[in-house]
PyMOL CGO cylinders between C-alpha atoms (Angstrom):
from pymol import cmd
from pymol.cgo import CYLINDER

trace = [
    CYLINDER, 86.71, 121.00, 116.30, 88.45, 117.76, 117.32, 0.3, 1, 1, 1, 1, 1, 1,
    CYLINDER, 88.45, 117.76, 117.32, 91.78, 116.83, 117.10, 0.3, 1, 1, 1, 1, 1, 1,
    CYLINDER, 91.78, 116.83, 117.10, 91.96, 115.19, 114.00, 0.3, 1, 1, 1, 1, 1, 1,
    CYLINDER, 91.96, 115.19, 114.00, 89.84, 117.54, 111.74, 0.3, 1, 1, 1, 1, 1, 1,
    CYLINDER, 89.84, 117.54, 111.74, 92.64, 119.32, 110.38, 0.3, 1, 1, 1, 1, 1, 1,
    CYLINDER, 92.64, 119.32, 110.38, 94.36, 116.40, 109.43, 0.3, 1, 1, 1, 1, 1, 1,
    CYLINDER, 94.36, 116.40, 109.43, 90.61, 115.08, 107.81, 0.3, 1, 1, 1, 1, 1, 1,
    CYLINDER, 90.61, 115.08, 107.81, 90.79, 117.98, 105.66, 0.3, 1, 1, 1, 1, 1, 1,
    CYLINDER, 90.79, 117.98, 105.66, 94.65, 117.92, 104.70, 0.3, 1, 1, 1, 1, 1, 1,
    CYLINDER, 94.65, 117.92, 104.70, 93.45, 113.91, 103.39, 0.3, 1, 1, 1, 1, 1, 1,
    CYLINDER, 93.45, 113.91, 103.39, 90.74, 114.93, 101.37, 0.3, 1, 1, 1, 1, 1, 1,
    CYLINDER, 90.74, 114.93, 101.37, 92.54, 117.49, 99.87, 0.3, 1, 1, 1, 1, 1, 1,
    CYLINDER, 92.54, 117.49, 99.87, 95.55, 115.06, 99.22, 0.3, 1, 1, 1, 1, 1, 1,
    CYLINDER, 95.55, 115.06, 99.22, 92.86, 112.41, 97.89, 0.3, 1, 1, 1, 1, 1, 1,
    CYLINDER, 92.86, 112.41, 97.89, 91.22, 115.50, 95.11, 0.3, 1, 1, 1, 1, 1, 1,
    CYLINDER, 91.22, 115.50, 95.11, 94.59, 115.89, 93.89, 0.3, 1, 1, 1, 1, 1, 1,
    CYLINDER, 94.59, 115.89, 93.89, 95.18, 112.03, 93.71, 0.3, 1, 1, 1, 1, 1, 1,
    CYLINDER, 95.18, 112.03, 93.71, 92.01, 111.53, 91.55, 0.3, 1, 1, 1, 1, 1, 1,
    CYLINDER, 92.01, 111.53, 91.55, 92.49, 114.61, 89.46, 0.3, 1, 1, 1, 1, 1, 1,
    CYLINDER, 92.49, 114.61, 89.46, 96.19, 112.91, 88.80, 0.3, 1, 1, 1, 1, 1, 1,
    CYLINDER, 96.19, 112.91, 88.80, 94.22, 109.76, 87.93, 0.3, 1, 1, 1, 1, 1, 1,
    CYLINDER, 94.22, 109.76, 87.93, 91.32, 111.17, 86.16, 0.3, 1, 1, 1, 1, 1, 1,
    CYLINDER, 91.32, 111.17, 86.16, 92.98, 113.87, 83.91, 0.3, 1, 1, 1, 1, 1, 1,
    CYLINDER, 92.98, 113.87, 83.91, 94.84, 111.53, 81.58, 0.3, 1, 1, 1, 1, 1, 1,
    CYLINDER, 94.84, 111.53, 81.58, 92.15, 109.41, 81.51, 0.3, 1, 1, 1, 1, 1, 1,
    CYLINDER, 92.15, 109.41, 81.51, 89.44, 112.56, 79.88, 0.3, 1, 1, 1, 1, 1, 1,
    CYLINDER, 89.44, 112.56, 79.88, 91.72, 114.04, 77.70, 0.3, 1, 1, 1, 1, 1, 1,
    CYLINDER, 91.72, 114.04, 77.70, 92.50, 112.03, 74.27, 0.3, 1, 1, 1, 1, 1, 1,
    CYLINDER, 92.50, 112.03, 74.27, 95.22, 109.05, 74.43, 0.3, 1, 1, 1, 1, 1, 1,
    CYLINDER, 95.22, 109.05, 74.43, 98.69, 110.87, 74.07, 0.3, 1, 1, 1, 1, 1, 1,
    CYLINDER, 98.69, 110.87, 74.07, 97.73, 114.27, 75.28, 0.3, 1, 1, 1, 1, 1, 1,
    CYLINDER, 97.73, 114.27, 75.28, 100.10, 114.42, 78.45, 0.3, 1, 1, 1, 1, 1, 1,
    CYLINDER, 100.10, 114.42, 78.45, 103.76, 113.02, 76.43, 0.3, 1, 1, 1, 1, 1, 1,
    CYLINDER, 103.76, 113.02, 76.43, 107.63, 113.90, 77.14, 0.3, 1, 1, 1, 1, 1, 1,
    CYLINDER, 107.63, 113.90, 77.14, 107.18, 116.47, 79.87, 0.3, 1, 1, 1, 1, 1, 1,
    CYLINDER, 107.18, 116.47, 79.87, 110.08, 118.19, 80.39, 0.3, 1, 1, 1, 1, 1, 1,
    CYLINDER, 110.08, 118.19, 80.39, 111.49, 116.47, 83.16, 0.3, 1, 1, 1, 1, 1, 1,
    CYLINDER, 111.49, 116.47, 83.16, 112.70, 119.90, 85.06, 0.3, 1, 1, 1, 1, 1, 1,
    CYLINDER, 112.70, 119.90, 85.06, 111.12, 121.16, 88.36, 0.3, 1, 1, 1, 1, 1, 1,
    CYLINDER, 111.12, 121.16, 88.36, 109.68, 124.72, 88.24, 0.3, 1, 1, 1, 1, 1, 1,
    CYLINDER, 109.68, 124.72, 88.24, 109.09, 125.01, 84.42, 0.3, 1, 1, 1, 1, 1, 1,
    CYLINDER, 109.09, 125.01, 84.42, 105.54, 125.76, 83.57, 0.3, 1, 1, 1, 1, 1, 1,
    CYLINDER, 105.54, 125.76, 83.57, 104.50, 123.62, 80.22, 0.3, 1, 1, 1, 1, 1, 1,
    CYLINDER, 104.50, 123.62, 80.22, 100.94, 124.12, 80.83, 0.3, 1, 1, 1, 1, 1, 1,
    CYLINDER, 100.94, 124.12, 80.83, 98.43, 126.38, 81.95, 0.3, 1, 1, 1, 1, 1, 1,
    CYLINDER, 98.43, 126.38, 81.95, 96.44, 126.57, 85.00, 0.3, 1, 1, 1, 1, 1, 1,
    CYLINDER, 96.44, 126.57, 85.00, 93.40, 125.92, 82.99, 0.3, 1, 1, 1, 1, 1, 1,
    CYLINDER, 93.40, 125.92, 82.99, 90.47, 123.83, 84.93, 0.3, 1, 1, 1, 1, 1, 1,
    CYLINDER, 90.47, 123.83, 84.93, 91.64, 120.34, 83.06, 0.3, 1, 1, 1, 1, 1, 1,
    CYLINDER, 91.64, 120.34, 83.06, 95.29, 120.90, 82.57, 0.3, 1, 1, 1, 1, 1, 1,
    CYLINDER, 95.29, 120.90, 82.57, 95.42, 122.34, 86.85, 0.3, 1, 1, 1, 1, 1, 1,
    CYLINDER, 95.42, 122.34, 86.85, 97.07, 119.23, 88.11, 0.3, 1, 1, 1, 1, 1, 1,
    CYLINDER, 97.07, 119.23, 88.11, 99.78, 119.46, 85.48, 0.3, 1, 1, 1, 1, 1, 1,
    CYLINDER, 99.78, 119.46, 85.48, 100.49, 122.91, 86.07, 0.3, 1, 1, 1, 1, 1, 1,
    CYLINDER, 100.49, 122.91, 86.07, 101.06, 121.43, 89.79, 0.3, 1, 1, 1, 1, 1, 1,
    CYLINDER, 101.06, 121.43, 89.79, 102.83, 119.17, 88.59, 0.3, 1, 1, 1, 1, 1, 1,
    CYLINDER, 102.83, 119.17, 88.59, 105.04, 121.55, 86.92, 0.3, 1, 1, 1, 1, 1, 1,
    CYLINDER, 105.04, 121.55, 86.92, 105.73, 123.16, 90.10, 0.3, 1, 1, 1, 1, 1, 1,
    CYLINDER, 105.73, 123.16, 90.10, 106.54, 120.70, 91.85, 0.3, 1, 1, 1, 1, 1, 1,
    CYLINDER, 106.54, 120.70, 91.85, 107.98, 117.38, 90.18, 0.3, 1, 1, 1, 1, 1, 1,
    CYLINDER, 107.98, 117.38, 90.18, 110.63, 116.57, 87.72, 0.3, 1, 1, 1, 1, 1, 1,
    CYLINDER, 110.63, 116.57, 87.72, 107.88, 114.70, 85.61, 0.3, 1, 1, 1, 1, 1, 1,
    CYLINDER, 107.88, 114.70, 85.61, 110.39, 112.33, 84.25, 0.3, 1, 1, 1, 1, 1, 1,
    CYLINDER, 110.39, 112.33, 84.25, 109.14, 110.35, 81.80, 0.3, 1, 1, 1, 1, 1, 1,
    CYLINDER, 109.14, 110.35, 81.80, 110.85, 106.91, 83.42, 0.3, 1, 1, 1, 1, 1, 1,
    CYLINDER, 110.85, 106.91, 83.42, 110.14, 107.60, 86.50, 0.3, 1, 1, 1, 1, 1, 1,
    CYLINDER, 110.14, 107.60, 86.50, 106.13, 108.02, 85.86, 0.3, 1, 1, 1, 1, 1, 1,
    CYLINDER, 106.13, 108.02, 85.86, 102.99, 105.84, 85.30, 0.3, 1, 1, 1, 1, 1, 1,
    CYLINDER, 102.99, 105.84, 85.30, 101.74, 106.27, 82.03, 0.3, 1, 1, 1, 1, 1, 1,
    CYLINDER, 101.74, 106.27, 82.03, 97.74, 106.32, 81.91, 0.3, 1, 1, 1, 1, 1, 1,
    CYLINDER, 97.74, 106.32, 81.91, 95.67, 105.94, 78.62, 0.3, 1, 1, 1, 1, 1, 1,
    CYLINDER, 95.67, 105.94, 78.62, 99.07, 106.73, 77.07, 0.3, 1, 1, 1, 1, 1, 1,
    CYLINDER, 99.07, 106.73, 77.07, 99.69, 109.93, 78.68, 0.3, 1, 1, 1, 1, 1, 1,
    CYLINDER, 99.69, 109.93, 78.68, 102.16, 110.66, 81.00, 0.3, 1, 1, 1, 1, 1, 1,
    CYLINDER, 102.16, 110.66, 81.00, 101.35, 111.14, 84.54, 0.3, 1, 1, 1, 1, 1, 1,
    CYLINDER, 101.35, 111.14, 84.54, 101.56, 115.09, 86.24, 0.3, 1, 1, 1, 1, 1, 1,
    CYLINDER, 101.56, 115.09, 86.24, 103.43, 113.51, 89.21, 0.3, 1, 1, 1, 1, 1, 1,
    CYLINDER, 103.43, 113.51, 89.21, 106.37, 110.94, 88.97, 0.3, 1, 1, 1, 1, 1, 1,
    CYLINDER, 106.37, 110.94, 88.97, 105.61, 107.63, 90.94, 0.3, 1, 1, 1, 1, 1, 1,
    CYLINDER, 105.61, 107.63, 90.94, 107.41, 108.27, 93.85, 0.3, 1, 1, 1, 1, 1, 1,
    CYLINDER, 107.41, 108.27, 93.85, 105.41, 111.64, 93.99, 0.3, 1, 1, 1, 1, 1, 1,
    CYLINDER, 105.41, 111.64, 93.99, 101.80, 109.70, 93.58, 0.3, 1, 1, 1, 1, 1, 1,
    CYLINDER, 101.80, 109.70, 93.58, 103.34, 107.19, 96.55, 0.3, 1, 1, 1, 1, 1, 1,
    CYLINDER, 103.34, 107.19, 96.55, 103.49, 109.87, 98.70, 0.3, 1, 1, 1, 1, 1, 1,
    CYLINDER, 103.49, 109.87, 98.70, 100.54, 111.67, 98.21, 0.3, 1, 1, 1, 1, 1, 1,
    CYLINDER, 100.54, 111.67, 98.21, 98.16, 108.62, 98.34, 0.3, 1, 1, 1, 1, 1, 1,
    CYLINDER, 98.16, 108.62, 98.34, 100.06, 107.18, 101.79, 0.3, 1, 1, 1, 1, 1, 1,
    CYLINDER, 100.06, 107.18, 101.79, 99.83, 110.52, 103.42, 0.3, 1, 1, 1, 1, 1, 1,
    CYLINDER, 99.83, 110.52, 103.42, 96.47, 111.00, 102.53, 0.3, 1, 1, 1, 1, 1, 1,
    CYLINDER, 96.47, 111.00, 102.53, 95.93, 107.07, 104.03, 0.3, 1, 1, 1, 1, 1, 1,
    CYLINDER, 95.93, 107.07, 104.03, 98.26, 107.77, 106.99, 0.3, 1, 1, 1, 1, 1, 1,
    CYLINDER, 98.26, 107.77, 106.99, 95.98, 111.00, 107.69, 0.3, 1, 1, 1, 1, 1, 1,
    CYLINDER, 95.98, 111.00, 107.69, 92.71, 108.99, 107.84, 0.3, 1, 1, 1, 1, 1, 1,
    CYLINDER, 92.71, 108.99, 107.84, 94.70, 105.86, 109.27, 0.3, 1, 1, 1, 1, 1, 1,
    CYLINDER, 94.70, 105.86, 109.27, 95.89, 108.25, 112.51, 0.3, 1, 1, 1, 1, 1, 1,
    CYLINDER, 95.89, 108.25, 112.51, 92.36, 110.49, 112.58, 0.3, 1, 1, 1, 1, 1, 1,
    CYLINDER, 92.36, 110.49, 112.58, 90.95, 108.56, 115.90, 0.3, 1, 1, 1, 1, 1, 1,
    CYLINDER, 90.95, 108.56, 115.90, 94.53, 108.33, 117.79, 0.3, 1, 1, 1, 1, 1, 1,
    CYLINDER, 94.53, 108.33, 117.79, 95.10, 112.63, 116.59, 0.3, 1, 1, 1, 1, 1, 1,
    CYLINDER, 95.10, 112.63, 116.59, 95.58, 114.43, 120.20, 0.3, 1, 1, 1, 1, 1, 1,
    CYLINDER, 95.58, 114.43, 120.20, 95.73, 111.28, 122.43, 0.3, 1, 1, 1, 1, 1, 1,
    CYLINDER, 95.73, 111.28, 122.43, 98.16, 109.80, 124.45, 0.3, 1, 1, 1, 1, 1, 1,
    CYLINDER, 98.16, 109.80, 124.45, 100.71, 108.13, 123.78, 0.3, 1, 1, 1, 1, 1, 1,
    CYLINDER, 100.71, 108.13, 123.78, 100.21, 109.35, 119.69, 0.3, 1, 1, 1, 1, 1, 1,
    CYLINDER, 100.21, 109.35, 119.69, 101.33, 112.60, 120.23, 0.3, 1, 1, 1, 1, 1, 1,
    CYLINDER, 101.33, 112.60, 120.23, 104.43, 111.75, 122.40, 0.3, 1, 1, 1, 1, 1, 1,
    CYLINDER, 104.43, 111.75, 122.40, 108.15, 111.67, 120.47, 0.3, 1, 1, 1, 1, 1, 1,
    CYLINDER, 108.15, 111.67, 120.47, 108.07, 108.16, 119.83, 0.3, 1, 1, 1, 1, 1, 1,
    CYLINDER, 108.07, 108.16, 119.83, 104.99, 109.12, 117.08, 0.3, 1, 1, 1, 1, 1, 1,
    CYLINDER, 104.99, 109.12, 117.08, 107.55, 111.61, 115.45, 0.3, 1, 1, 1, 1, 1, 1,
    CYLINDER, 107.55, 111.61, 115.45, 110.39, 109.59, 115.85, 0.3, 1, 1, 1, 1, 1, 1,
    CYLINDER, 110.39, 109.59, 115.85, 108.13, 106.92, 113.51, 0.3, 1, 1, 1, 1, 1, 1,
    CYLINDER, 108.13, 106.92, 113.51, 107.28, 109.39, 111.15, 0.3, 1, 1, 1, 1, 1, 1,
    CYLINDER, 107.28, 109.39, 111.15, 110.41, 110.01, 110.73, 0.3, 1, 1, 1, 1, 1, 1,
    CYLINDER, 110.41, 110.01, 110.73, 112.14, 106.87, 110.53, 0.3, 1, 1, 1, 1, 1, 1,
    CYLINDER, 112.14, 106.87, 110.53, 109.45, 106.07, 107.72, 0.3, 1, 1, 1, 1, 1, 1,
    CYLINDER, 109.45, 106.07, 107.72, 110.30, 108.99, 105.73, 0.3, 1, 1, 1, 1, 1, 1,
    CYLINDER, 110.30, 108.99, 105.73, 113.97, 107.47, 106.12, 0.3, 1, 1, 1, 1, 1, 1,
    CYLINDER, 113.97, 107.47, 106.12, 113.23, 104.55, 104.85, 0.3, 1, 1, 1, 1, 1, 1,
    CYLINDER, 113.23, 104.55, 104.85, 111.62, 106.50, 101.31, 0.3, 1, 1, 1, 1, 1, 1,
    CYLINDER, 111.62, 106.50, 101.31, 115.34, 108.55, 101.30, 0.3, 1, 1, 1, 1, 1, 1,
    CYLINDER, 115.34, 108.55, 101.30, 117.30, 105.55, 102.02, 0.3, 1, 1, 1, 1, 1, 1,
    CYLINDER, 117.30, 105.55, 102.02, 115.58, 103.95, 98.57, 0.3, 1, 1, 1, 1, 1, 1,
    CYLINDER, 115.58, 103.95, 98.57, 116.28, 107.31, 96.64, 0.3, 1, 1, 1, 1, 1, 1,
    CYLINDER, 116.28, 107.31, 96.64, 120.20, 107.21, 97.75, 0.3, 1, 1, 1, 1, 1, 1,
    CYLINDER, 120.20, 107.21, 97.75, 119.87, 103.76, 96.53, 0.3, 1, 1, 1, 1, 1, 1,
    CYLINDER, 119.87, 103.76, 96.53, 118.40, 104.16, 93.78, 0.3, 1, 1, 1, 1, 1, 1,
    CYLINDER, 118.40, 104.16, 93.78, 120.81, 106.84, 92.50, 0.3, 1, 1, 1, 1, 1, 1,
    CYLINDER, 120.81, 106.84, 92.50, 123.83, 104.94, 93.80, 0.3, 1, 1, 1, 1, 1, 1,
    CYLINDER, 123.83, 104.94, 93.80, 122.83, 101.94, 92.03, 0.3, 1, 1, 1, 1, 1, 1,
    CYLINDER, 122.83, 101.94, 92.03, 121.01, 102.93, 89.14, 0.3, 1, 1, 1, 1, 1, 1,
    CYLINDER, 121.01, 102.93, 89.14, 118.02, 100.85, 89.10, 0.3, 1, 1, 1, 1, 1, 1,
    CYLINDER, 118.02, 100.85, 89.10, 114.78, 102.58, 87.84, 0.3, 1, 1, 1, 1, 1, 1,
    CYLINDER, 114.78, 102.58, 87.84, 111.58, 100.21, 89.65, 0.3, 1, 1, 1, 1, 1, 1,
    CYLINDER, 111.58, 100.21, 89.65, 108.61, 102.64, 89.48, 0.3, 1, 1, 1, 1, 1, 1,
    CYLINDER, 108.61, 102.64, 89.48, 106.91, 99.72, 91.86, 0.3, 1, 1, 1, 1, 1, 1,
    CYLINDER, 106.91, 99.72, 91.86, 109.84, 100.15, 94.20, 0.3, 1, 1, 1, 1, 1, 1,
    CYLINDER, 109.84, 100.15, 94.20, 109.81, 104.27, 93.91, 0.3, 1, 1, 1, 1, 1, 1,
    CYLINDER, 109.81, 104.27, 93.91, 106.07, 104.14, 94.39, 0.3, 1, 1, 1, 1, 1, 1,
    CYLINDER, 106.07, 104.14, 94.39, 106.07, 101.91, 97.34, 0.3, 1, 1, 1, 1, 1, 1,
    CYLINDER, 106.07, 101.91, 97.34, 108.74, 103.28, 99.07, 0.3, 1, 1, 1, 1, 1, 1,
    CYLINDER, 108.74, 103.28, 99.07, 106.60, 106.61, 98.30, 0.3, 1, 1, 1, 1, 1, 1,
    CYLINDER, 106.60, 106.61, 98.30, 103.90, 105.21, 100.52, 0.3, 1, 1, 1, 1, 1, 1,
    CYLINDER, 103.90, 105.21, 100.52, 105.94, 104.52, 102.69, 0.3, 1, 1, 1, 1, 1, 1,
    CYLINDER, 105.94, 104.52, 102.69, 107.65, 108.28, 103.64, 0.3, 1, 1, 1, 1, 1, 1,
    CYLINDER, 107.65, 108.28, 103.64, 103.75, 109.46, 103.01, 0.3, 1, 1, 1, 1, 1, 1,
    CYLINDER, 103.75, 109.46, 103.01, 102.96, 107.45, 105.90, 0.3, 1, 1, 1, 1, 1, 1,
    CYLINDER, 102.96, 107.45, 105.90, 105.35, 109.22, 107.93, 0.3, 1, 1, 1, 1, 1, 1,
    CYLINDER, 105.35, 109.22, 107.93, 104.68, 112.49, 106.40, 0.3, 1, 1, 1, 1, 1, 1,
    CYLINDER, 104.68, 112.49, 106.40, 101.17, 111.57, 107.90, 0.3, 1, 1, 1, 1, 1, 1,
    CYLINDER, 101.17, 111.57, 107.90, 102.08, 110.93, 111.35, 0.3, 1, 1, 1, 1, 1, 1,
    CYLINDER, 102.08, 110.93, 111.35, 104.64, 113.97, 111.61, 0.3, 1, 1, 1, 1, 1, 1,
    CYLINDER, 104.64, 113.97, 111.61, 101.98, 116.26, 110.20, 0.3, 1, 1, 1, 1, 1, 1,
    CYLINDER, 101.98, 116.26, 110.20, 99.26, 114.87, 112.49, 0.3, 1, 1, 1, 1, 1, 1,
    CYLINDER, 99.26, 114.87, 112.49, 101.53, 114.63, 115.46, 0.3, 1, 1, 1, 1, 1, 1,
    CYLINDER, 101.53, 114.63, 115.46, 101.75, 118.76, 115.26, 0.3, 1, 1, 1, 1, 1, 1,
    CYLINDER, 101.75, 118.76, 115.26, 98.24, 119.43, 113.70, 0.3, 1, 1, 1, 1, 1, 1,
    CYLINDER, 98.24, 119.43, 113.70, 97.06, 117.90, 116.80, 0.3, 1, 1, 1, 1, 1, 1,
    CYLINDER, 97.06, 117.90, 116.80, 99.59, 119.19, 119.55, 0.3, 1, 1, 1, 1, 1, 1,
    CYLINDER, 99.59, 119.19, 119.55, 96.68, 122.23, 120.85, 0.3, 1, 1, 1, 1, 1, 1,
    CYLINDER, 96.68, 122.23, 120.85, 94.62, 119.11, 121.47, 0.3, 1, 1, 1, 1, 1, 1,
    CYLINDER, 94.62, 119.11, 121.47, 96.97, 117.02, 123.35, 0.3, 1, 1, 1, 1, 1, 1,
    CYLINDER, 96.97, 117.02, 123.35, 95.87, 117.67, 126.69, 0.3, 1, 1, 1, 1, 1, 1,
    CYLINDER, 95.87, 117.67, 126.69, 91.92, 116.75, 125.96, 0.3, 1, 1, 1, 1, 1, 1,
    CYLINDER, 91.92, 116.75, 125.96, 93.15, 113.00, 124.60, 0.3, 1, 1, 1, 1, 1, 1,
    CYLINDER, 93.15, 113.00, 124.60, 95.18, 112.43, 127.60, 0.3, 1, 1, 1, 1, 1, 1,
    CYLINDER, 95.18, 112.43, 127.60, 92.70, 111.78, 130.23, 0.3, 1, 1, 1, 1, 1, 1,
]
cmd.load_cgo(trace, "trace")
């Protein structure tokens, strides 16, 4: 197994749950998915086979209505921000696959990167709550953005038993 495989398999996973997210609203009839409930943790639907990512999504967004893309008139499981950061950490996992356990990737400054990224997705919540804007383009991108460095923090220590392979 090389370095990178278990972030490969962490991105496919992440990209399954970003085309069920996609997909769902777009089988079930216009209007299926409307005015979730907005509240983390309360389960509106079941964990039926077609209704599985909203039951994740349940768990574990707010599913504001505002805050979310709507797709063949139903609201999305995930809130944009959500859908930012599962789509650039599923990127940022296939983006860092070849550099996973080599030098100087797996050093502090990779972490330190990650981490400033997923800074830069907080520093745009505060913002947004201080200022009261509501850009789902701006909450999406800036979702990317901390997915990136979700990526490269979970890569960085998926691939730390390799590290001393990549270094020679």
């Amino acid at each position: 197994m090389s370095a990178g495989t278990p972030g490969l398999a962490i991105s496919a996973f992440l990209f399954i749950i970003l085309a069920l997210i996609i997909a769902v609203p777009l089988i079930y009839l216009p209007g299926t998915f409307t005015g979730l409930d907005g509240t983390t943790g309360v389960m509106d639907h079941s964990w039926s086979a077609g209704r599985f990512i909203y039951a994740l999504g349940d768990m574990f967004c707010h599913q504001q209505t505002e805050r979310s893309f709507i797709i063949n008139g139903s609201q999305t499981a995930f809130c944009a921000r959500d859908i930012g950061i599962i789509a650039g950490c599923a990127s940022g996992l296939l983006l860092t696959y070849g550099h996973a356990g080599k030098h100087p990737f797996t050093e502090r400054k990779a972490m330190y990167a990650g981490l400033l990224l997923v800074s830069v997705m907080a520093a745009e919540w505060a913002a947004g709550a201080a200022l009261g804007y509501d850009w789902d383009v701006l909450r999406f991108a800036a979702g990317i953005v901390g997915g990136l460095g979700i990526a490269m923090v979970i890569q960085n220590m998926a691939s730390e038993p390799w590290k001393s392979e990549g270094a020679s």
